[in-house]
Every structure is written in C-alpha cells, then in structure tokens.
C-alpha positions in Angstrom: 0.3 -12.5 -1.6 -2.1 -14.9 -3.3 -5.1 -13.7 -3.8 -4.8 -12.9 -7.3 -3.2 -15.5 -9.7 -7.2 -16.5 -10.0 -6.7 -14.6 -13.5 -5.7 -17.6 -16.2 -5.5 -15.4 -19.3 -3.7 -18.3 -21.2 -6.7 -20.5 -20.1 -9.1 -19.4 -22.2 -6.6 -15.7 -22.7 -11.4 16.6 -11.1 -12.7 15.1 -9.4 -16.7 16.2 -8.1 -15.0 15.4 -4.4 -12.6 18.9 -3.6 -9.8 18.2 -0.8 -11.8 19.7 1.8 -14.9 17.5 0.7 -13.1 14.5 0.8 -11.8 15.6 4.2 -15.3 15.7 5.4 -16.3 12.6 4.3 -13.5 10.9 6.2 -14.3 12.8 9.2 -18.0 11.8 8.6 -16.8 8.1 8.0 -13.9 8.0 10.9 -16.2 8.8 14.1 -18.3 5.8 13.0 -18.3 3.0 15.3 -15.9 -0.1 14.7 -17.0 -2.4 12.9 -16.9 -6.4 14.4 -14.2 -7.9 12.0 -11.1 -7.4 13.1 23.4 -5.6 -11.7 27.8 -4.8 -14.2 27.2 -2.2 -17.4 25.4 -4.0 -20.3 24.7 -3.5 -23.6 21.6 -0.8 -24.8 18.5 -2.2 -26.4 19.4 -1.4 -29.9 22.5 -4.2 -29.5 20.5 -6.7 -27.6 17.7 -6.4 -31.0 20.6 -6.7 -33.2 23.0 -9.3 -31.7 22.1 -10.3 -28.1 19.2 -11.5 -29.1 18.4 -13.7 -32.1 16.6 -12.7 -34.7 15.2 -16.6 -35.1 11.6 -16.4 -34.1 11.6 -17.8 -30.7 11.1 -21.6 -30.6 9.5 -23.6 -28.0 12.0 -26.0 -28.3 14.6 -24.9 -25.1 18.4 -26.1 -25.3 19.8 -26.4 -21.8 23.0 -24.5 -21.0 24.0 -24.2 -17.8 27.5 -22.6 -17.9 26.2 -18.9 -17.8 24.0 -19.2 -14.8 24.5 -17.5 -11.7 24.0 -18.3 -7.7 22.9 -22.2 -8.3 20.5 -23.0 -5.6 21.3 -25.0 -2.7 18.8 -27.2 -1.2 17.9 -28.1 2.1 16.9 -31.8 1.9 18.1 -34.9 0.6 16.0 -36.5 -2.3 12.8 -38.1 -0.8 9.0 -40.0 -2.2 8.3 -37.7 -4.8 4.4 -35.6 -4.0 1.9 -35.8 -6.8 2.9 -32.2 -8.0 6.6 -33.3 -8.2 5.6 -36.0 -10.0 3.6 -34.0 -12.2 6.2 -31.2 -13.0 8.7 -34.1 -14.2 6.7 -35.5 -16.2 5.6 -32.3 -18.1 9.4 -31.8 -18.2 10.1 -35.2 -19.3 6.9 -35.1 -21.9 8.7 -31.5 -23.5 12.2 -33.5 -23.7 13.8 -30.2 -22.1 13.2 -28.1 -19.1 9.9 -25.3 -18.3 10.1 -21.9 -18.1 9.8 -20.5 -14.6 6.3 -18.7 -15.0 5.1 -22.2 -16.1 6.6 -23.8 -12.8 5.1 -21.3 -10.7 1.6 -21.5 -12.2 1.4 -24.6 -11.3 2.7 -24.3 -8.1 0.3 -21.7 -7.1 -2.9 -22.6 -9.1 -2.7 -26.8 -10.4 -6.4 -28.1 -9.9 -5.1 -31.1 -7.6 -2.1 -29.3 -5.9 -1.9 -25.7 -6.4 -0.8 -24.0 -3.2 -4.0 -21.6 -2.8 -5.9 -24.4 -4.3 -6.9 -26.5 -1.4 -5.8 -24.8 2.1 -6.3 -21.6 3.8 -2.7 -19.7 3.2 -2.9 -16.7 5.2 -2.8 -15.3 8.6 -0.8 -16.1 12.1 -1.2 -19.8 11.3 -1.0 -19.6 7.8 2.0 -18.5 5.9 1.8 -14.9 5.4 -0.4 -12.0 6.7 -2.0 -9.4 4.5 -3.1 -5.9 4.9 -6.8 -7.1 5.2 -5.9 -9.3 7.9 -3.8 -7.0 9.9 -6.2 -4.1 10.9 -10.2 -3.7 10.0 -9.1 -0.3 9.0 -7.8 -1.2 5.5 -10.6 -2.5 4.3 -12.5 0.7 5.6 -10.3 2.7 4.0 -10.2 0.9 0.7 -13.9 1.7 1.0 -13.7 5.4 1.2 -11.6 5.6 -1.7 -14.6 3.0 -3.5 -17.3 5.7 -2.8 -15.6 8.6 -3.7 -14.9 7.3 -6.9 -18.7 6.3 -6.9 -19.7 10.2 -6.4 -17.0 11.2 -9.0 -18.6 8.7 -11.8 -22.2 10.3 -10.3 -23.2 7.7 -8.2 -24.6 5.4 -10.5 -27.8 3.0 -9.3 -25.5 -0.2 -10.2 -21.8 -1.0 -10.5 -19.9 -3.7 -10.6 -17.4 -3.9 -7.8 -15.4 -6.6 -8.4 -12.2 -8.3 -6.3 -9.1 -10.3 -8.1 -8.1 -12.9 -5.0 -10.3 -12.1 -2.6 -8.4 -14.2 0.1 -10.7 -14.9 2.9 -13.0 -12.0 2.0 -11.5 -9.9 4.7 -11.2 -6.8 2.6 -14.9 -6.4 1.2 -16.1 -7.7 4.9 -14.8 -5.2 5.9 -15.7 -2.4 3.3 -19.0 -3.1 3.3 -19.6 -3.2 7.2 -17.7 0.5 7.0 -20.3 1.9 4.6 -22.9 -0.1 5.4 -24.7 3.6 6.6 -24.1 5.1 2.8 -26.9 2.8 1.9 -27.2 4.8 -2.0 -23.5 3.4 -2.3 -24.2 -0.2 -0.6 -27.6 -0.9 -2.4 -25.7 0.1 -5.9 -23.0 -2.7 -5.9 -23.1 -5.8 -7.3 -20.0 -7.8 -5.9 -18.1 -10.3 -8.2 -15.5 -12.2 -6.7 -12.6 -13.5 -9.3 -11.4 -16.9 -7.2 -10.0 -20.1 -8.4 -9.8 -21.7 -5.0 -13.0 -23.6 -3.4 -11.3 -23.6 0.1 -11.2 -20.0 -0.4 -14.6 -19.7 -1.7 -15.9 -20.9 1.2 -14.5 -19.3 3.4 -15.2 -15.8 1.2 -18.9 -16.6 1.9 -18.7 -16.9 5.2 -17.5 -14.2 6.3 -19.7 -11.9 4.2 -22.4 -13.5 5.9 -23.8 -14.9 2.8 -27.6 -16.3 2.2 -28.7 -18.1 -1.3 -32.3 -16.7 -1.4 -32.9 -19.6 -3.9 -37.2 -20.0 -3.9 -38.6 -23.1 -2.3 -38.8 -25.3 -5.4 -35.4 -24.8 -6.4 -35.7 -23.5 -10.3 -34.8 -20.1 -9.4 -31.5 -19.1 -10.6 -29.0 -18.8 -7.7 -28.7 -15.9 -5.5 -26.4 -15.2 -3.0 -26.4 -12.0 -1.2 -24.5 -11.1 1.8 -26.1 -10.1 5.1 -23.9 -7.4 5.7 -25.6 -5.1 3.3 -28.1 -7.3 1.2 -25.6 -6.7 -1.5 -26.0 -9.6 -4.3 -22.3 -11.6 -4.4 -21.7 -13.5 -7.4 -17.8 -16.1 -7.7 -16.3 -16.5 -11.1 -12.5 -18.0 -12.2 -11.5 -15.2 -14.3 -12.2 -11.4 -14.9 -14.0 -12.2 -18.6 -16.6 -13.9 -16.5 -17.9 -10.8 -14.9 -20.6 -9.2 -16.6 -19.9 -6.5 -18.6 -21.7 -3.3 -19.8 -21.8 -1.3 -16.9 -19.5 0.9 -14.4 -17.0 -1.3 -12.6 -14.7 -1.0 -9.6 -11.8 -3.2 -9.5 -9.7 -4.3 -6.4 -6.6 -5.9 -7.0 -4.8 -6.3 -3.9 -1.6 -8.2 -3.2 -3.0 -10.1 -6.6 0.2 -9.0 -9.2 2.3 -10.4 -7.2 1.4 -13.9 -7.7 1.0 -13.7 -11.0 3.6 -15.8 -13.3 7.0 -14.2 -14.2 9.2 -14.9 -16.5 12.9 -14.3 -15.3 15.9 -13.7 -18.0 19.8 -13.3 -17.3 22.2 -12.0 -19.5 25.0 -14.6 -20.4 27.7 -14.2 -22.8 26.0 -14.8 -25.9 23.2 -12.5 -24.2 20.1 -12.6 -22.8 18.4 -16.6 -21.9 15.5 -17.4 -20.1 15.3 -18.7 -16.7 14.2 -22.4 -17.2 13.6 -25.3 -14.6 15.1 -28.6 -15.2 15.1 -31.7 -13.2 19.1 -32.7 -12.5 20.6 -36.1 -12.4 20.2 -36.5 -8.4 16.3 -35.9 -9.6 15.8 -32.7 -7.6 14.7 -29.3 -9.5 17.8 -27.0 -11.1 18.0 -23.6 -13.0 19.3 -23.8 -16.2 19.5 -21.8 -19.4 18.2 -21.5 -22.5 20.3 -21.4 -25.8 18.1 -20.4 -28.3 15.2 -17.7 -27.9 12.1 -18.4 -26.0 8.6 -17.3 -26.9 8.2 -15.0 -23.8 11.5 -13.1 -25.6 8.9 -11.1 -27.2 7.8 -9.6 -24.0 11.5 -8.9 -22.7 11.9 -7.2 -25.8 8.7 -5.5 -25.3 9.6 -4.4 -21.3 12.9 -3.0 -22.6 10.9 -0.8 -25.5 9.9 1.3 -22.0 12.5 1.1 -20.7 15.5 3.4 -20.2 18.9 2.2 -22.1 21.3 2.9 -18.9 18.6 1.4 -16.4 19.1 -1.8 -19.2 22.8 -1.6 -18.8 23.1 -1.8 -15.6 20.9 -5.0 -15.1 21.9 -9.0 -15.0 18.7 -10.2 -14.3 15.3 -9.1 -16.0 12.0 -10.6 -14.5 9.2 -9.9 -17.1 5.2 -10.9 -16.7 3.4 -11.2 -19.5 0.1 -12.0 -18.0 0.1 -8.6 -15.8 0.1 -6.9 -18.6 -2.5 -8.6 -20.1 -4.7 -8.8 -17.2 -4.0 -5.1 -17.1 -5.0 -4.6 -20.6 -8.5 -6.3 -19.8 -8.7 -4.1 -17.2 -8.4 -0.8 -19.2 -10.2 -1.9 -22.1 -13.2 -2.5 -19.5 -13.1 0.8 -17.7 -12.4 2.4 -21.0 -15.8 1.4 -22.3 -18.3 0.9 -19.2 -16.2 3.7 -16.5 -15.0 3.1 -12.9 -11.5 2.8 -12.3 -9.0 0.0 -10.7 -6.8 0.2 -7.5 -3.8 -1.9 -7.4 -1.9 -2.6 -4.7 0.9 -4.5 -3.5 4.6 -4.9 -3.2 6.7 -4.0 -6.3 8.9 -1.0 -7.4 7.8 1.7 -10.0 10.4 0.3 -13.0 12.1 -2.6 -14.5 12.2 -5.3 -12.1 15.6 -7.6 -11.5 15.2 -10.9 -9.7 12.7 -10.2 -6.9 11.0 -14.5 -7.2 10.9 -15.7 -4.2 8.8 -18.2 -1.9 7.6 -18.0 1.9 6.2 -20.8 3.8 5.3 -20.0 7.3 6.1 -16.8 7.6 9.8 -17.8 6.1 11.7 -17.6 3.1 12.7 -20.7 1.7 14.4 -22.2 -1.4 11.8 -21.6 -4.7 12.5 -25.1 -6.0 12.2 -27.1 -2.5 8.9 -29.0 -1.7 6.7 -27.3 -4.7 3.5 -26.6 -3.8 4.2 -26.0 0.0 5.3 -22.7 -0.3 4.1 -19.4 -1.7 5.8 -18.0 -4.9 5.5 -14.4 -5.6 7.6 -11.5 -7.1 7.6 -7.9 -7.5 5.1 -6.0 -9.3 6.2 -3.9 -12.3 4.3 -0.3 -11.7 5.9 0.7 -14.3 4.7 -2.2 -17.3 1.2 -2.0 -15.9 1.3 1.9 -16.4 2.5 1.2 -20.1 0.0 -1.4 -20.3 -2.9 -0.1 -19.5 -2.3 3.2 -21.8 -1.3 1.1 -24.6 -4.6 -0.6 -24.3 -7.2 2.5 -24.3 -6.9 5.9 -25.3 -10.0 6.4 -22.8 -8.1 5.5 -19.4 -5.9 7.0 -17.4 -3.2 6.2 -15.3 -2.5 8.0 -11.7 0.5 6.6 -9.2 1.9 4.9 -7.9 2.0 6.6 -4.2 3.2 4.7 -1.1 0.5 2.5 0.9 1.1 5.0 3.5 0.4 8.2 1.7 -2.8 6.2 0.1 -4.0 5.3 3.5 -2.9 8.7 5.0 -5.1 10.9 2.3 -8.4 8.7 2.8 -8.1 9.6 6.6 -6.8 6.5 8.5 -5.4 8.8 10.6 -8.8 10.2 11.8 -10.5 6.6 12.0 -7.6 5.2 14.4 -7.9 8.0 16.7 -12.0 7.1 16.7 -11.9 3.6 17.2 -9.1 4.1 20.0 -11.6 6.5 22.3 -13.7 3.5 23.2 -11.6 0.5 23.6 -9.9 -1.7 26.2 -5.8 -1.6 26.4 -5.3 -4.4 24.5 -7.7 -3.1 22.1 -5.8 -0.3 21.9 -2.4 -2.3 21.4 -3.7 -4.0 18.5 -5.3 -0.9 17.1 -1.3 0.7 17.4 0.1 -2.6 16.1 -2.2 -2.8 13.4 -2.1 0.8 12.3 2.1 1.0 11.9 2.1 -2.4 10.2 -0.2 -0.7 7.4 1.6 2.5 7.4 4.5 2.7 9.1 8.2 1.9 8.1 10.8 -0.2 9.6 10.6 -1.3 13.2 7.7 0.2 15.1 9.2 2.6 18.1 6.9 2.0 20.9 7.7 -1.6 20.9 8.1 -3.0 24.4 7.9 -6.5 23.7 10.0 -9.5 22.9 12.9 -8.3 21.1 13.1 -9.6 17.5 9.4 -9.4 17.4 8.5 -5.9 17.1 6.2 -5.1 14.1 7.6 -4.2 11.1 5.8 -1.5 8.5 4.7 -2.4 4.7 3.6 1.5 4.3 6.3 2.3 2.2 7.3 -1.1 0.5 3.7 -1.5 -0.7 2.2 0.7 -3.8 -1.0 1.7 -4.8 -1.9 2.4 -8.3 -5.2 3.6 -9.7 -6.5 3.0 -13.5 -9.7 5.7 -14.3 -11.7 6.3 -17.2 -10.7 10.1 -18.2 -14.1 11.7 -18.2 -14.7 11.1 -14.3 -11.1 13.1 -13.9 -8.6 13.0 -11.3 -9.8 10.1 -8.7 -9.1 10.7 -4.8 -6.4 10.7 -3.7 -4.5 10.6 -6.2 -4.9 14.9 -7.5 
C-alpha cells in the first residue's frame, strides 16, 4: 500500500501478439524453472455549481464548523508526550490559525523527511504492517513480466526502454520480473530500470535484492553505475517520475502506489458540500472538522463530479477526491503519448466515484486515522474511473483499456500454467505456499482447502484489486486487455 506516494507533484508539480501467441508464450514462460525469490438522495451537479457550492473563489483561509460532521472519531488512548510529527502537524496548524486539509495530514504522515511512515522503516511483510502482492507469491512479479514483454513485442521490441517502478517497496516485483525473463535476453538487455522512491530505508533495501553492483572505475570520476546482477540491467533511483529520463519508449509499474497517494475527502452538510479538515481539539488530540467557506481543492470536486453521473452524485454523503492521481496520471499519458509504452496500474479501488474509503493499518490492523500519526499506514481507494478521465483528457495519443479484476489480469497472462509448473517439482510445504500464495493473488473470500487454524485461512485480493493499463494508440490493443 505504500510504494507509491514517492510522486510529490506539488514539490516541484492489435496487438502483434494474437490469443493463441500469447498463449504460447505463457506456456513457453510457465515450464520455466522457479526462480529463488520467493450515502440519502442529494442534489445534481447543476445545484451544487449554483448554490451548494460558492461561487467565491476558494480561499485558503478554512473556517471551522463542526456541527455538520458525521461519525466523530473515537480514540483509543489518553493524551500522552507528544512525537516529533505530532508536534510538527500542530504547529503547521497552529502557524495557519485554522485546521489542514486531510490530503495535507496524510502527506505528511506517509512521506515527512524526518517522520514519514515509509520514510525510515521497512513497512511491509509478516512483520511489517501489511503484505503485498509481490511479497505473497514469486509468481506476480513473473507474471507482471509477461505482460512487460508482450507489450515490448507489440511496440517492436525496441533496443532500449525505460521501465520504470512508482514505489518499488523492497524491489520484490522487478526481482522477480527480471529473474522470470532473464532467458528473453533481447527483452532483459533492452531495459533501463528507473526506480521512483522517496525512502532511503527502502532504497537499500531495493538494491539489495536486485543484486546490485556500482561498476564505478577505479579512480572514482566515472559517473555512477549501478546495474543489477540479475540481468546486468543498468538501475538508476530518482524521487519523482519528471526525473526519469525522457525521449524514449517507457513502461510504467504502478502497483499498490494510487492508493497512498493524498486524498482529499468532502461531505455534504446543510449549506452543502465542505471539506474534510483536521483540527487539533481542546484536550490537544487530532479532530475532524468542517470547513465553512470553499477550499482550493473545491475545484477538483467540482471537476470529479463533471464525470460523473448526477444520480450516482445524489446518492452520495461523502466524496473523496485526489488531485495528485490525476496529475500524476496526466504525466503519465503525456509521456507515453510522445515516446510509446504503456502503464499498468494496479491496486485496490472501485471503477467510479469513490465515498469515504481513508483508512489506516498498523500491523496488519485497522486502527483510528488520527491516532499515533506516523505509525500507521494511510491509504484509500483508487478512483479507476478519474484516472481513465485523466489520462484521456491529457493526450489525444493514449488510450485507456480496463479496469479488469487482478484475477482475470493474472488469469490471461497464464498464472494458471506457471503454478501447475512450479508445483511438479517441489516439497509439500512448497506446495502449500505455492496454493496459499496463488489464491491470495487470485482467489476471492476465504480459501476452501483451508485446514488450518480457524480464523486464519487466507483470504483472496483477486477480485478487490484492479488493473488498469494506459497505451500509446499506435501499438493497439495491449495483452490482455483485447
């Protein structure tokens, strides 16, 4: 859930491959050996533009109102020694004379250079405090790498391309793509990794498990290069997207990255719609309040609800809107629109207007979003939907395909065959994991050869998890999405 909030854009901001070829390839690829990693009605748009919401351009300045706001958190500890980032988001809130929005309190959450949660620790896995796909089965990866090369052969396997990662988390994912096509050595000796990451914990650990090398000469005055091991491919770090070198075809991973990205959350009072905002109350812990007047990220709400369908509007309370997604996504399009590739997107999100989806998890839990900032991971729905919209309002040259379920994505690039591969030569417990591992990634609900502990059977993301794909239009209709 992490891995991609790295992007700061307020910092500095058909197919040559038929089914049956495609088939083949997976076949090809799958009897390879494993690889060593493991809301009541409202009103329609047309009355929020001309009375719900003011036509006074939005002002920084935030009244506080908190008579219109539902579901008041409840905390679960007394007031105690305030951390640094506590200390930090009062005073920002103190310095403003009124409270922050909600985006601005989980930015720094997440990404604050002394504090941030991904900023300094290692977040994920059985000991961290959530698991991704990556870090569930090898296979993912693998798989994210078959759909990688056939979009290669569709843009006529170019001799260099860009394939770059937004949160790259530990570097599970490309470990493990590039140790599954490390025998396509035209596709492998093309790429040119860039890895978007804000976090120097997670850097390092990124370059250790690619096996990197810095092949610096002896005297030192050679510019730096890293390549990784795995496949000799050249691996370059950079904070934000702009960073990565432009001019030539690029492949973009973005998984579980949307979600972490800053929301902005709106809910309709009497008077209309107010922002979201976070206060500090008089017992000095953190509150919800609401603005009175019109905020600046109104615009965007205003914006969402332009693509939006008036009853789907009607029937909503609570809005979340993200106006970084869509410019990250805009960035994205504008850059495959002029140098080719494509973008794959996935995480956890629905394919519409999202409501109130914020939430935080700290080991493996979900806890209160305004307890013990900076302990806990913050993340919220992704809106298919706005990125679609986005990335089409951005370039006439792209286009959009999806979303599809995880578990159809997985299913056309032949995870299907690979499990059954890796499962001919492997111990029982192997085997288990393989199982485990495979429904987690694709399977829904409870898994239903579970014979352990009760309570701890695993539970499948293939259906809550999306995956979305942004193509330049010449290459055509990218696998597997025709």
């Amino acid at each position: 859930m992490l891995k991609r909030l790295l992007f700061k854009a307020s910092t500095q901001r058909r197919s040559l491959f038929g089914a049956s070829a495609s088939l083949s390839w997976c076949r090809q690829y799958s009897s390879s050996p494993a690889s060593t990693s493991q809301s009541p009605n409202g009103t329609s748009v047309e009355h929020l533009e001309d009375s719900e919401v003011s036509t006074t351009p939005p002002s920084a300045a935030i009244s506080i109102d908190r008579s219109g706001l539902h579901n008041p958190p409840e905390h679960s500890h007394e007031p105690s020694s305030d951390t640094e980032l506590v200390k930090h988001l009062k005073s920002i809130i103190k310095f403003r004379g009124g409270p922050i929005s909600v985006a601005e309190y989980m930015e720094e959450v997440l990404t604050n250079p002394k504090a941030g949660f991904y900023i300094n620790r290692d977040v994920f896995g059985a000991e961290g405090d959530f698991i991704t796909s990556p870090e569930v089965s090898q296979m993912f990866g693998e798989m994210v790498g078959v759909w990688a090369m056939c979009l290669w052969e569709q843009m006529g396997q170019p001799k260099k391309i860009n394939l770059v990662e937004l949160g790259p988390g530990r570097g599970t994912l490309l470990a493990d793509l590039l140790r599954g096509a490390s025998k396509f050595r035209n596709f492998t000796d093309s790429l040119h990794i860039h890895m978007v990451e804000c976090s120097p914990t997670l850097k390092k650990l990124q370059y250790q498990n690619l096996m990197c090398i810095n092949k610096n000469d002896t005297d030192g005055d050679a510019e730096e290069h890293i390549i990784s091991r795995l496949t000799g491919t050249s691996v370059a770090w950079h904070t934000t997207l702009e960073q990565v070198p432009a001019g030539i075809p690029t492949i973009i991973i973005a998984h579980e990255f949307y979600d972490a990205l800053p929301v902005h959350q709106f809910q309709r009072a009497s008077r209309g719609w107010c922002e979201k905002m976070v206060d500090v109350a008089e017992n000095s812990m953190f509150q919800f309040v609401l603005s009175k007047q019109p905020t600046p990220a109104t615009l965007y709400l205003l914006k969402r609800f332009k693509w939006a369908e008036k009853e789907d509007i009607g029937k909503l309370e609570q809005v979340e809107v993200c106006p970084k997604a869509m410019e990250l996504t805009q960035e994205i399009a504008k850059r495959i629109g002029s140098d080719g590739g494509g973008a794959l997107i996935i995480d956890y999100g629905l394919n519409g207007i999202v409501s109130d989806s914020l939430q935080a998890i700290r080991k493996h839990g979900f806890v209160n979003i305004l307890d013990n900032p900076g302990t806990a991971d913050l993340s919220a729905y992704v809106d298919f939907a706005a990125i679609r919209h986005s990335a089409e309002e951005a370039s006439d040259d792209v286009a959009v395909h999806g979303p599809m379920t995880q578990s159809q994505f997985l299913g056309s690039l032949g995870i299907n065959f690979r499990v059954e591969a890796l499962m001919e030569n492997c111990t029982d417990e192997q085997a288990d994991s393989l199982r485990t591992g495979y429904w987690r990634l694709v399977g829904e609900g409870e898994a239903p050869f579970w014979e352990g502990p009760e309570g701890q059977a695993p539970i499948g993301m293939g259906t809550r998890y999306l995956a979305m794909t942004i193509v330049n239009k010449k290459q055509g209709l990218p696998i597997p999405f025709q």
